[in-house]
C-alpha positions as CSV (number, residue, x, y, z in Angstrom):
1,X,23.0,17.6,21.3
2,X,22.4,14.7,18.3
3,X,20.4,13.0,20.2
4,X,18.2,16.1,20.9
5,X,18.2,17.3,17.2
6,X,17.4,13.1,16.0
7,X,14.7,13.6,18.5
8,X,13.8,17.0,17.4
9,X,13.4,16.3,13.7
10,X,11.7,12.8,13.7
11,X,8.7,14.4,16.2
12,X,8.5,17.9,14.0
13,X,9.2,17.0,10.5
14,X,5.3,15.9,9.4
15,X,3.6,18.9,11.5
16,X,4.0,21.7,9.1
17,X,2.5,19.9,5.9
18,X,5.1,17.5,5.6
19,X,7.3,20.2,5.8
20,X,6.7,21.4,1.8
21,X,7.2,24.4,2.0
22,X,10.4,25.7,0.6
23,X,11.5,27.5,3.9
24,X,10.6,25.0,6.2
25,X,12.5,22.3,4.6
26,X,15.4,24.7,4.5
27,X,15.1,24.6,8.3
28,X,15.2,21.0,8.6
29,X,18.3,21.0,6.0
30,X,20.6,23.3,8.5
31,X,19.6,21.0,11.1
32,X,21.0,17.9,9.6
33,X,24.4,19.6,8.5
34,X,24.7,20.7,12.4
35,X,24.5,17.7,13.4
36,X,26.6,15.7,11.2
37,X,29.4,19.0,11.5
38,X,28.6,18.1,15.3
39,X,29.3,14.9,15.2
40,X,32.2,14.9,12.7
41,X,33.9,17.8,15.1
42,X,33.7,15.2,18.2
43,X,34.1,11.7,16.5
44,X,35.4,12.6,13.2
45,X,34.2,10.8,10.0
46,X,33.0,7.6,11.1
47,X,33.9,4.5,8.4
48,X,32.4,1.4,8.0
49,X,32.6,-1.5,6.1
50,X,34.7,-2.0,2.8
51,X,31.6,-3.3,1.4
52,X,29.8,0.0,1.8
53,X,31.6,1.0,-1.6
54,X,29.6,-0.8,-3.0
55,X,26.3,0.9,-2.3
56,X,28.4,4.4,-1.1
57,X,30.8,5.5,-4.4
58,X,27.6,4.9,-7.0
59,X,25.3,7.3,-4.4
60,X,28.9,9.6,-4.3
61,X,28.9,9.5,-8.2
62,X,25.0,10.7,-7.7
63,X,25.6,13.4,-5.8
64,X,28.4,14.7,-8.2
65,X,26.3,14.5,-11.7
66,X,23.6,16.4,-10.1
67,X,25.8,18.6,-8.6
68,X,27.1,19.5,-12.2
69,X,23.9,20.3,-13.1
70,X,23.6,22.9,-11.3
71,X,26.6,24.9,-12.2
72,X,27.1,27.1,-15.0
73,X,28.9,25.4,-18.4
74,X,30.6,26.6,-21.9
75,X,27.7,26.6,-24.7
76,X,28.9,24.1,-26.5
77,X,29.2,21.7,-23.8
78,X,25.9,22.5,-23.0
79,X,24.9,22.3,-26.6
80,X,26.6,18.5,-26.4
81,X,24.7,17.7,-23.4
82,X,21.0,19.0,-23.7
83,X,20.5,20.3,-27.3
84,X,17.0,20.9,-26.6
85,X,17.8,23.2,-23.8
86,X,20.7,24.7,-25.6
87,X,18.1,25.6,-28.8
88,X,15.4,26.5,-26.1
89,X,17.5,29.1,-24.4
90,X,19.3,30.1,-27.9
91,X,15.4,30.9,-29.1
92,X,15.0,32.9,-25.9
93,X,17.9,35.1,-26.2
94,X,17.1,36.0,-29.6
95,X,13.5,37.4,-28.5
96,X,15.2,39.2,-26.0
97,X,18.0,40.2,-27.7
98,X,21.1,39.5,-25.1
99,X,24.1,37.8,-25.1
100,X,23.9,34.0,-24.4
101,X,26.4,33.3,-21.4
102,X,27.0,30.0,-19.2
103,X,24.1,28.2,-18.8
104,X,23.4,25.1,-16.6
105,X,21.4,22.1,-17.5
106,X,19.2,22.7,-14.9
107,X,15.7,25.0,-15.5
108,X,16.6,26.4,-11.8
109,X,20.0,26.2,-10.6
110,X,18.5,27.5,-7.6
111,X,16.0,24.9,-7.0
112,X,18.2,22.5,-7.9
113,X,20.9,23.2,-5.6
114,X,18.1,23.7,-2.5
115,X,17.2,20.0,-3.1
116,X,20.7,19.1,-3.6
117,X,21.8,19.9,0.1
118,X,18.9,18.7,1.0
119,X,19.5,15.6,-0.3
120,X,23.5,16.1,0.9
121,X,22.3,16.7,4.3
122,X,20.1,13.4,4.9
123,X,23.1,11.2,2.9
124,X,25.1,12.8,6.0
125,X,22.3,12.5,8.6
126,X,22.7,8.8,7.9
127,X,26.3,8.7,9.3
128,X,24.8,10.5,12.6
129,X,21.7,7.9,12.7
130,X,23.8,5.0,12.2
131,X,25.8,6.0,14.8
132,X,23.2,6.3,17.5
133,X,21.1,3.4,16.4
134,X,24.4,1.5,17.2
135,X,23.1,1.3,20.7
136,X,20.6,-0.4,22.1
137,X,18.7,2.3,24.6
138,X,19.2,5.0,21.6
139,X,17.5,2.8,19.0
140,X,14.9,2.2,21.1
141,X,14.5,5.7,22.6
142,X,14.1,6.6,18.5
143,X,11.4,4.0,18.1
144,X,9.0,4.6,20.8
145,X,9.2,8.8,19.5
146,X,8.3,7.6,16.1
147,X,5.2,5.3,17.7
148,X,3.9,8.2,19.5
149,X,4.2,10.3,16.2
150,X,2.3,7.6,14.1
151,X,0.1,7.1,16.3
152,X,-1.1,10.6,17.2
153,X,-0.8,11.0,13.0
154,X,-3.2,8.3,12.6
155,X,-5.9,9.2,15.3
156,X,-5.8,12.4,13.8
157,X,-6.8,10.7,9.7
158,X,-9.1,8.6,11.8
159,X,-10.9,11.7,13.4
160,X,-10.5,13.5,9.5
161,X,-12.4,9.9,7.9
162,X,-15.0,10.1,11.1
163,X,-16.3,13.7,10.7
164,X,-15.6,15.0,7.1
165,X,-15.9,19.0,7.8
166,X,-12.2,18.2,10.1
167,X,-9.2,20.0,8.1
168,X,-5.7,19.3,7.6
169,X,-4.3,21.5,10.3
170,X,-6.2,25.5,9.7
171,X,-6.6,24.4,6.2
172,X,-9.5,22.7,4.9
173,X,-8.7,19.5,3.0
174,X,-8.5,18.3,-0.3
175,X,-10.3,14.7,0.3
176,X,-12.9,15.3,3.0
177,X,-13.8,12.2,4.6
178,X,-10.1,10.8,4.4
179,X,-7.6,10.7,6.8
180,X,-4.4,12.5,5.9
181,X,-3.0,13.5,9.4
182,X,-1.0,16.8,8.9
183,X,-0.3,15.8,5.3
184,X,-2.0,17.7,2.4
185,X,-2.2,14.7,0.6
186,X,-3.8,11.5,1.6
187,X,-1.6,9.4,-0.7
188,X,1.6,10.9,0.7
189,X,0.0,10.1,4.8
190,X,-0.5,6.8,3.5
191,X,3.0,6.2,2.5
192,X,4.2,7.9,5.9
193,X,2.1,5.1,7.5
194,X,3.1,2.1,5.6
195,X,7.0,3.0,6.0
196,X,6.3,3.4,9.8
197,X,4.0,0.6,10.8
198,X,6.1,-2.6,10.0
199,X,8.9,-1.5,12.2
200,X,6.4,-0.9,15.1
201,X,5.3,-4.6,14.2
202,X,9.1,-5.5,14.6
203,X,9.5,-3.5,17.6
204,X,6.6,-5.5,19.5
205,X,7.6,-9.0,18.4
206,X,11.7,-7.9,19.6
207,X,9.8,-7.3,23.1
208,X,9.2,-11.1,23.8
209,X,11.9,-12.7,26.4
210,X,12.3,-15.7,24.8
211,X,13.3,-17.7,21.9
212,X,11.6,-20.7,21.9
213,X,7.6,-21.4,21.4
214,X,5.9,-19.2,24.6
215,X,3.6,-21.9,26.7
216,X,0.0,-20.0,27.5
217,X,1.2,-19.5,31.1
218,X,4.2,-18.1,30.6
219,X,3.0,-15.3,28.2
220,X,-0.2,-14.5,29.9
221,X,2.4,-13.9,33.1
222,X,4.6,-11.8,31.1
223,X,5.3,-7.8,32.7
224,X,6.0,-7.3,28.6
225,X,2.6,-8.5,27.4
226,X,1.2,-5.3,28.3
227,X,3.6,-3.5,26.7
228,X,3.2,-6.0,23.4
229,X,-0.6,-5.2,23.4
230,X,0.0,-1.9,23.9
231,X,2.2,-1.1,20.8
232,X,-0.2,-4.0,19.0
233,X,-3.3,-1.0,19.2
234,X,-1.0,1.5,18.1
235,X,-0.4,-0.8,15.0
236,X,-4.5,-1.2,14.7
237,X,-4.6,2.5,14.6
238,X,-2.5,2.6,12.0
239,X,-3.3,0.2,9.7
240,X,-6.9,2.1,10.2
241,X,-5.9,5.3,8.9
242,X,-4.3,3.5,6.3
243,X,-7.5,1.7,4.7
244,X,-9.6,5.4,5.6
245,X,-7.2,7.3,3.7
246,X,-8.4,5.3,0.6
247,X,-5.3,5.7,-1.1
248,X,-5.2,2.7,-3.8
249,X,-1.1,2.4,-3.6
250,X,-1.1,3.5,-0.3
251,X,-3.0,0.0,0.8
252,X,-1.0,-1.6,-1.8
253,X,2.0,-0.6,-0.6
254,X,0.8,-2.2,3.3
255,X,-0.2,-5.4,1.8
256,X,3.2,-5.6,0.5
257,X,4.4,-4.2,3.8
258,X,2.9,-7.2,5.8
259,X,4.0,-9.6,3.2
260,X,7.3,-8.7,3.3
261,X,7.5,-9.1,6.9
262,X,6.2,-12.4,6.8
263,X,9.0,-13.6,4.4
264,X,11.4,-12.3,6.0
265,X,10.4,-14.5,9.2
266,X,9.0,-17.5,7.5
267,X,11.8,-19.5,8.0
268,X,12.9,-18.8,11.6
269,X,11.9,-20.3,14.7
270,X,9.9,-17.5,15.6
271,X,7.0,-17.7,12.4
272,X,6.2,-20.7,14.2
273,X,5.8,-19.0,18.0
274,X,2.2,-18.4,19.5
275,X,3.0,-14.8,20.2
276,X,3.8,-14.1,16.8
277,X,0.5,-15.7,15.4
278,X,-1.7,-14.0,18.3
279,X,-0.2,-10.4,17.2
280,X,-0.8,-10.7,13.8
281,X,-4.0,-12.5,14.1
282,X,-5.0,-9.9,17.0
283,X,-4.0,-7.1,14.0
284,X,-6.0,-8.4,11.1
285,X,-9.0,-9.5,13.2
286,X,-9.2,-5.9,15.0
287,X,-8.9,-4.2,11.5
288,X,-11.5,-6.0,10.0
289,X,-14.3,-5.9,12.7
290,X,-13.8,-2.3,12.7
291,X,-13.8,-1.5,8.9
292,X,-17.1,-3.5,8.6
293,X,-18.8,-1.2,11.4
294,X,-17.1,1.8,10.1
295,X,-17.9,0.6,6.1
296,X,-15.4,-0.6,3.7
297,X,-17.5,0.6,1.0
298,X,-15.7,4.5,0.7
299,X,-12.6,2.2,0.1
300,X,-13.5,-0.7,-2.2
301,X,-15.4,2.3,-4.1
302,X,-12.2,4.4,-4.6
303,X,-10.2,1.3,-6.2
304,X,-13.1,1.1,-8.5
305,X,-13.5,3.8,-9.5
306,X,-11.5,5.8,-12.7
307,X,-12.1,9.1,-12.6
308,X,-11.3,11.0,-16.2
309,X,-9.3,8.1,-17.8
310,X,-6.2,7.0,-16.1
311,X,-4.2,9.8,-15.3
312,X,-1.3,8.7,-14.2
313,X,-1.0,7.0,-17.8
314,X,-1.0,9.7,-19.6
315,X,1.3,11.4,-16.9
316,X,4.0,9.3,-17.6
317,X,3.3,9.9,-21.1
318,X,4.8,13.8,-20.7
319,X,7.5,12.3,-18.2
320,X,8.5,10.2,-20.9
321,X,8.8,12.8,-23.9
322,X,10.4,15.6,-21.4
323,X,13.0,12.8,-20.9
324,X,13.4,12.4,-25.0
325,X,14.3,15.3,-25.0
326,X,16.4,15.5,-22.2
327,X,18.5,12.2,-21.5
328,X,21.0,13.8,-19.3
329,X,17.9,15.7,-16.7
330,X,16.3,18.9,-15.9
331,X,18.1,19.4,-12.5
332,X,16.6,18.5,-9.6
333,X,13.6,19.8,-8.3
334,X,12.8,21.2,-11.9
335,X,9.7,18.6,-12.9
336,X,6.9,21.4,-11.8
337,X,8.8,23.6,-13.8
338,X,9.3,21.8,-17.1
339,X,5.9,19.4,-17.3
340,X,3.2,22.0,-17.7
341,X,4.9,22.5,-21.1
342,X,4.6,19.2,-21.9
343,X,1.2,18.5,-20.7
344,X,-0.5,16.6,-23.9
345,X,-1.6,13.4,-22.9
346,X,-2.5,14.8,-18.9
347,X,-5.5,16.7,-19.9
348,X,-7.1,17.8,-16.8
349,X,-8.0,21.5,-15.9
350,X,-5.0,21.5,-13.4
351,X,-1.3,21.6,-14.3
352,X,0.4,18.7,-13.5
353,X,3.5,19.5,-11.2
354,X,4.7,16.1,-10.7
355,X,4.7,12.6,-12.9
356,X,3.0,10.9,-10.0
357,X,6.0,7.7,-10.3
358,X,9.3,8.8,-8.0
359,X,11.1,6.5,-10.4
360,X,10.3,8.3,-13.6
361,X,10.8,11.5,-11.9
362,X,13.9,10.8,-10.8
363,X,15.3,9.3,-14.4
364,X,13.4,13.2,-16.3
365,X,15.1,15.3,-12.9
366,X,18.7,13.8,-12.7
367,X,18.7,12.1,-16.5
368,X,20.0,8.1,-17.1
369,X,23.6,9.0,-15.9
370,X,22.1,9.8,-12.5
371,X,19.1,7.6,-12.3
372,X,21.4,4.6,-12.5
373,X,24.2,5.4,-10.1
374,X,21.5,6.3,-7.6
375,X,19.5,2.8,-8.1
376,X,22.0,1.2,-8.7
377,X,23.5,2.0,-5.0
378,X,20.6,1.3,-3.5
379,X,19.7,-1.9,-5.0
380,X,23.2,-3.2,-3.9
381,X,22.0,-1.8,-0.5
382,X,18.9,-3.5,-0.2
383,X,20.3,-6.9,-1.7
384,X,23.2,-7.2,0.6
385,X,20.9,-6.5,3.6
386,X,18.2,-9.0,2.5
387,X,21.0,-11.6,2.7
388,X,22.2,-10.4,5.9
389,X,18.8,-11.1,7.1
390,X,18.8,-14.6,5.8
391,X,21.6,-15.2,8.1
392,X,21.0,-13.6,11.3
393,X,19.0,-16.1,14.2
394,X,16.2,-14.0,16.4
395,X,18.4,-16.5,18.7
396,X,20.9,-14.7,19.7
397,X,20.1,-10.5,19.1
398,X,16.5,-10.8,19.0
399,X,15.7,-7.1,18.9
400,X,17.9,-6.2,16.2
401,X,16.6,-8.8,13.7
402,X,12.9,-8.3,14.2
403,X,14.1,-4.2,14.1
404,X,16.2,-4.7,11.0
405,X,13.1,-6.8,9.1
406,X,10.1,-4.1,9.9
407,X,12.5,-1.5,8.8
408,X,13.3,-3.1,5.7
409,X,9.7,-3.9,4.9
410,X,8.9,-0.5,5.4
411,X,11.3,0.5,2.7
412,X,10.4,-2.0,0.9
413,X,6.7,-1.0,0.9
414,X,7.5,2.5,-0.1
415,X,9.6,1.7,-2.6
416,X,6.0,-0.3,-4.2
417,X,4.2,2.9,-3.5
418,X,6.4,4.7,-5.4
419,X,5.7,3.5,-8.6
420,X,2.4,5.0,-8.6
421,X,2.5,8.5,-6.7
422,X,5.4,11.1,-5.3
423,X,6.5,10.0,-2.1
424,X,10.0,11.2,-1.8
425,X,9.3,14.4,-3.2
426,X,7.5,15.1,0.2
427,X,10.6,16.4,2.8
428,X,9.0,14.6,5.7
429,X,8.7,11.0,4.0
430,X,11.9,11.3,2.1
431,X,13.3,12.0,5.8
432,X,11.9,8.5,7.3
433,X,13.1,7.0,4.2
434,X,16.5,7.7,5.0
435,X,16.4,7.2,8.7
436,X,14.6,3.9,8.0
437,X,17.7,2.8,6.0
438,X,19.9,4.1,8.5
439,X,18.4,2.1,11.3
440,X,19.0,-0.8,8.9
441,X,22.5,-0.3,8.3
442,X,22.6,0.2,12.3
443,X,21.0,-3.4,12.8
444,X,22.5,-4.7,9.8
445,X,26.1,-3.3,9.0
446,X,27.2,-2.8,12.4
447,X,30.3,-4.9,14.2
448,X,27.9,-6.6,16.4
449,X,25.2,-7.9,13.6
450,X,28.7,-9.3,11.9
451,X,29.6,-11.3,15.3
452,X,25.6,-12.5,14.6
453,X,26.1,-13.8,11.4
454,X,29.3,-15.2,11.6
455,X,27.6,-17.0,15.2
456,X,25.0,-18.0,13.0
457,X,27.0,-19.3,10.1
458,X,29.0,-21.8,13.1
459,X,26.0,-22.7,14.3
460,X,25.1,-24.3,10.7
461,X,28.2,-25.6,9.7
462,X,27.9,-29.9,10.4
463,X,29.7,-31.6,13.2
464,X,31.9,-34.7,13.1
């Protein structure tokens, strides 16, 4: 039944807008708690390593201040902890001329605690992911689903760029001429496709059946060559839609991807293999015969140009006084609330519902307390797996390395993206977010990576 709900979501989740929409993300929430309550009821609570605590009680110690947000607390605690929001609701009461109770320090307790399981529900979807990713046939099951998804994503932004009157869906869209898929926003279908793309990259190079450099005959004889060149177009497509959804970080954020993935492989035996310098070269060449007969100029044109002043500058500039005034957060989920009342430096026609920087948002929605038990757990995270990677060998589990190193260059090109637009505020890419770090801890954490590295780590040591 996991298998079918894993399935389920990662095929589903981007259809419906990215699944904004506050009922439809309260769909895909149930279905993560069934099938972690699923798999708890069968398995029980699965543990891993005693160096998860590392990464796991600061994320734990997330979950609770945010939590306590949320509920209800005395006045003068309150009045300790957020004295603007103490004064603010002190001001309101008088107008209205009612007896101040228990307040929280969220805006919306009920906002808050909607994005709170939702955020509960993926921390547990991990356990579920990990589980399956653990084998082989699963992990590659979930990888070809999510090929087919970006790929179908991205012919659709191609078809969007192509003819300019095509919608998002039955809506019309925001950015004509721009692919966004079935994402409102192009910026957020750009960061869908740079998380995605590098582990397809990883998946095709994992294909190969051997370890050593491939003579012409033997790869041009290969049954897998087919398949390799087959996932290689569904990578072209992708990195197509990426530059035609002229999203500036969105680019950014799959240069980064690419780079990443060739450090990680630099110093392995396979950076130097002809397969893996045919795929990318096939990659970049394909890309940039087709931009020039499509036109590059719609995309060098947006990174020129600054429309109104920039923006996101002054953006961070209301972020930055709501969190003065707040060090200890809003509550989750509360920034389209809070920052049309601090719009000053913003000054377009439109209210601002988001800071356009997941980072800042994070620090004004969950305060310092929270912002740095939640980074600080993942940075732990994404250090200790960088290192792990430095001592696995594509010798000995091949798929799992090149797996582990697209996965972890697509998080690490999201986490770039981030800095400049709203990601993981989106349920859909906040979802593949997670799943890809699952299917790094899977590739990563697991007992049989360990036997890997501790292989690999033999294999170094000198001989007599």
């Amino acid at each position: 039944m996991n298998l079918l709900i894993i399935f389920f979501v990662i095929t589903t989740i981007p259809l419906l807008f990215a699944a904004v929409q506050p009922w439809v993300q309260s769909f895909y929430t149930a279905a993560f708690f069934t099938a972690f309550l699923v798999s708890f009821w069968r398995n029980g609570f699965a543990t891993g390593h005693a160096s998860d605590k590392l990464f796991a009680i600061p994320i734990l110690c997330f979950f609770i201040i945010t939590l306590l947000q949320s509920l209800p607390l005395p006045l003068q605690m309150l009045q300790n902890i957020s004295p603007y929001r103490y004064d603010t609701l002190v001001q309101a009461h008088i107008l209205t001329d009612r007896a101040l109770a228990w307040q929280a320090v969220s805006y919306s307790s009920r906002v808050s605690i909607a994005w709170w399981l939702f955020l509960l529900s993926l921390f547990l979807f991990v356990s579920v992911l990990r589980e399956y990713c653990a084998s082989r046939h699963n992990l590659a099951i979930i990888i070809r689903i999510l090929v087919i998804v970006a790929t179908l994503e991205a012919l659709y932004g191609l078809i969007q760029a192509l003819v300019p009157e095509t919608g998002v869906l039955w809506a019309d869209s925001a950015y004509p001429g721009c692919a966004c898929g079935t994402y409102v926003n192009r910026n957020h279908f750009a960061g869908f496709i740079a998380m995605i793309w590098p582990l397809v990259l990883g998946y095709t190079l994992s294909l190969r059946n051997d370890t050593g450099i491939t003579v012409f005959s033997k790869l041009f004889s290969s049954d897998r060559l087919n398949l390799q060149l087959l996932y290689t177009l569904s990578i072209i497509i992708m990195l197509l839609a990426l530059l035609f959804s002229k999203s500036r970080g969105g680019i950014i954020a799959g240069i980064v991807g690419i780079v990443s993935f060739l450090w990680f492989v630099r110093s392995g035996p396979q950076s130097h293999s002809i397969i893996f310098r045919l795929l990318i070269g096939i990659i970049i060449s394909f890309v940039f015969i087709y931009g020039i007969k499509i036109g590059f100029g719609p995309i060098v044109e947006r990174f020129l140009s600054i429309s109104g002043g920039d923006a996101r500058l002054d953006m961070w500039k209301d972020g930055i006084a709501i969190l003065k005034d707040h060090p200890f957060g809003i509550g989750l989920g509360n920034t389209p609330k809070v920052l049309p009342v601090y719009q000053i430096a913003y000054t377009a026609d439109l209210n601002a519902v988001h800071l356009h920087n997941d980072y800042l948002q994070l620090l004004v929605e969950t305060g310092v307390p929270g912002f740095l038990a939640i980074v600080s757990g993942g940075f732990v995270f994404l250090w200790k797996s960088v290192l792990r990677i430095k001592k696995l060998t594509p010798h000995r589990d091949a798929f799992r390395y090149f797996i582990a190193i697209g996965a972890l260059s697509g998080l690490i090109s999201v986490m770039v993206h981030s800095f400049f637009d709203f990601n993981l505020q989106i349920p859909a890419n906040c979802f593949y977010f997670v799943m890809l770090i699952g299917i790094v801890y899977a590739c990563l954490w697991s007992r049989s990576s360990d036997v890997n590295i501790r292989a690999a780590h033999r294999d170094t040591l000198p001989t007599a």
